[in-house]
C-alpha positions in Angstrom: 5.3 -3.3 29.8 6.8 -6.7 29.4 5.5 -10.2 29.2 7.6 -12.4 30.4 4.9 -15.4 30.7 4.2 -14.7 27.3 7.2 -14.8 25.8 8.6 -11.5 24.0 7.9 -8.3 24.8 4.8 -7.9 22.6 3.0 -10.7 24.4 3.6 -13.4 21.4 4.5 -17.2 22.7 7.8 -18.3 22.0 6.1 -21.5 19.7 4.3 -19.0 18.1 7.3 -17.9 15.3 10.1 -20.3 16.0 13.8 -18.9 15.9 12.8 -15.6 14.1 16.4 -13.2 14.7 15.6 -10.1 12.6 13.5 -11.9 9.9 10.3 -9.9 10.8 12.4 -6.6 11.2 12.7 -7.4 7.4 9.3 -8.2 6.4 7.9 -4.6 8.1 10.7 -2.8 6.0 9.5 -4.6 2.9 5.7 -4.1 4.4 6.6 -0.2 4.9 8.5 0.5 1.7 5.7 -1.2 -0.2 2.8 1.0 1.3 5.0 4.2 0.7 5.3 3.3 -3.0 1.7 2.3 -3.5 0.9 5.8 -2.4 3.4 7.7 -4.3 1.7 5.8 -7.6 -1.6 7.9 -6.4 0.2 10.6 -7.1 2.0 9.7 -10.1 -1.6 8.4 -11.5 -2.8 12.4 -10.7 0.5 13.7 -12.2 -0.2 11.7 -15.8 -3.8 12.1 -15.7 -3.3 15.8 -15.5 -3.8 17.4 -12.0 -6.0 20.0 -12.8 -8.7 17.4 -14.0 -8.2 15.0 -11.7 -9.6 15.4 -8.6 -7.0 15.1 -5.4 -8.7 12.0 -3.6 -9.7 10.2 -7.0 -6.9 7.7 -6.4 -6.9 7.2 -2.9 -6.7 4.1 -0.9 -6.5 2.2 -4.0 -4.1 -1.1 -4.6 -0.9 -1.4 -7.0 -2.8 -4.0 -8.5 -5.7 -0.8 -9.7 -2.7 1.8 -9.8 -0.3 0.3 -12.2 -2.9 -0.5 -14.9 -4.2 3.3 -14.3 -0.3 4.3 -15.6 -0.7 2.6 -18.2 -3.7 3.9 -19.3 -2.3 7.2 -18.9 0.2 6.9 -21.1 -1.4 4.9 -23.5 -0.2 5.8 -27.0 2.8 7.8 -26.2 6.3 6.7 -27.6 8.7 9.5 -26.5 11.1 8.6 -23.7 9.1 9.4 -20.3 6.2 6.7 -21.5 8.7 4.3 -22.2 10.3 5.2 -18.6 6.8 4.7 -17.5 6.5 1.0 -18.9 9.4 -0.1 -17.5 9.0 1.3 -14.4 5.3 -0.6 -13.9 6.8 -3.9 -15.3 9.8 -3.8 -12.2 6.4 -2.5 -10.0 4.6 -5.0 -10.9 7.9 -7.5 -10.1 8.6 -6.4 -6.9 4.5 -6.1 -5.4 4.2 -9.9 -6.7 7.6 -10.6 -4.2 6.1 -8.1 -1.8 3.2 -10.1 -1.6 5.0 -13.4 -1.0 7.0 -11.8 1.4 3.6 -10.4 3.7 1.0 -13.1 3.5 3.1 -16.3 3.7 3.3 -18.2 6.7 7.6 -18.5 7.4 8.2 -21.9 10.2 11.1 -20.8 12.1 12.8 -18.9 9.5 16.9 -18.5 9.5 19.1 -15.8 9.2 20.3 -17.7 5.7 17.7 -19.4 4.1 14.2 -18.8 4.3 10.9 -21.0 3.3 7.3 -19.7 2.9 4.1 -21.1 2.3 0.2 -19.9 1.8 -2.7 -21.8 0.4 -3.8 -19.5 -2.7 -7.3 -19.7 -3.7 -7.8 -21.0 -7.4 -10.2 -18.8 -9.6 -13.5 -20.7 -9.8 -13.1 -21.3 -14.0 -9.9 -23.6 -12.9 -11.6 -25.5 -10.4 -12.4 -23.0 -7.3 -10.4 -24.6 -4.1 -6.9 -23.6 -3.2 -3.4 -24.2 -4.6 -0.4 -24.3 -2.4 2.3 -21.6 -3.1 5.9 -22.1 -1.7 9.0 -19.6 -2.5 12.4 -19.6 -0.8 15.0 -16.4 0.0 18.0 -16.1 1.2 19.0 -12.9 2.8 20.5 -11.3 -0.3 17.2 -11.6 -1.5 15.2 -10.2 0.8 18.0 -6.9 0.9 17.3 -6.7 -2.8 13.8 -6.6 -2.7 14.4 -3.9 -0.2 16.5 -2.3 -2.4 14.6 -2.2 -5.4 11.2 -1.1 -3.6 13.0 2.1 -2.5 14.9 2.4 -6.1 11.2 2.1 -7.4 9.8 4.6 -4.8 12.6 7.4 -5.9 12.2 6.2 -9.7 8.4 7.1 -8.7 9.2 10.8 -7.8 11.5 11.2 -10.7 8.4 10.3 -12.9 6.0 12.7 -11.3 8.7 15.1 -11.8 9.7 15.7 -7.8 12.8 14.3 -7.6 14.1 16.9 -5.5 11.6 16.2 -2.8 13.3 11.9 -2.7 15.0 11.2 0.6 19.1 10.5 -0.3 19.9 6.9 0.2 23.1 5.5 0.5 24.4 3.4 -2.0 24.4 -0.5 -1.1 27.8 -2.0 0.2 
């Protein structure tokens, strides 16, 4: 079904987004490869936990933001190599859901195939004064591939911590 008087073919006016090109085709990959990695970290939150203790939907539907410290936690402690794998591996998690975030709830006036600019009113915390502070960020399209990029090298970096590698979907290498 089409809407012509509507402007595209999912009904949304032509004023609505501006000049958009692929831009949102980006943001849903960024959107998708962000929700598949923030469910792989259930999993890798079971797999350091211990499986056998730790019940199957225990982790479920939580955010990065409750995941990552979980890790952590998990391998509290530890100094051999796969903790300090771990660390790094939430520190570049942590990176990329903070430009994930950017990325999803801005607002992007006609964005460009080049350049981009976003904007969202943030709310303050209360202790600094409660109201709202205005966040701005700019990408170029080499950006917004590399964020990309790195949410599906952390995804596969994900499954080599909870030891299924094997089970990671090949992906080309970048040209």
């Amino acid at each position: 079904m089409t809407y012509p008087e509507a402007g595209d073919d999912y009904g949304i006016p032509p004023n609505m987004f501006g000049h958009v090109g692929d831009f949102y085709e980006i943001v849903g990959r960024v959107t998708m490869c962000a929700a598949l990695l923030e469910n792989r970290l259930a999993e890798l939150v079971r797999t350091l936990e211990g499986q056998m203790t730790t019940p199957q939907d225990k982790h479920d539907g939580k955010y990065a933001r409750e995941l990552l410290p979980l890790v952590t936690k998990a391998i509290d402690g530890r100094t051999d190599r796969a903790a300090m794998d771990c660390r790094e591996f939430v520190q570049r998690a942590e990176s990329a859901f903070e430009a994930r975030n950017h990325i999803v709830h801005n607002l992007w006036p006609s964005p460009a195939r080049d350049r981009v600019f976003g904007w969202r009113a943030r709310p303050r915390p209360k202790k600094d004064g409660g109201g709202a502070a205005m966040v701005q960020v700019e990408w170029t399209q080499v950006d917004l591939r590399a964020q990309i990029l790195e949410l599906v090298a952390l995804y596969q970096e994900c499954l080599r911590l909870e030891g299924g590698a094997s089970r990671a979907p090949e992906v080309p290498e970048p040209t």
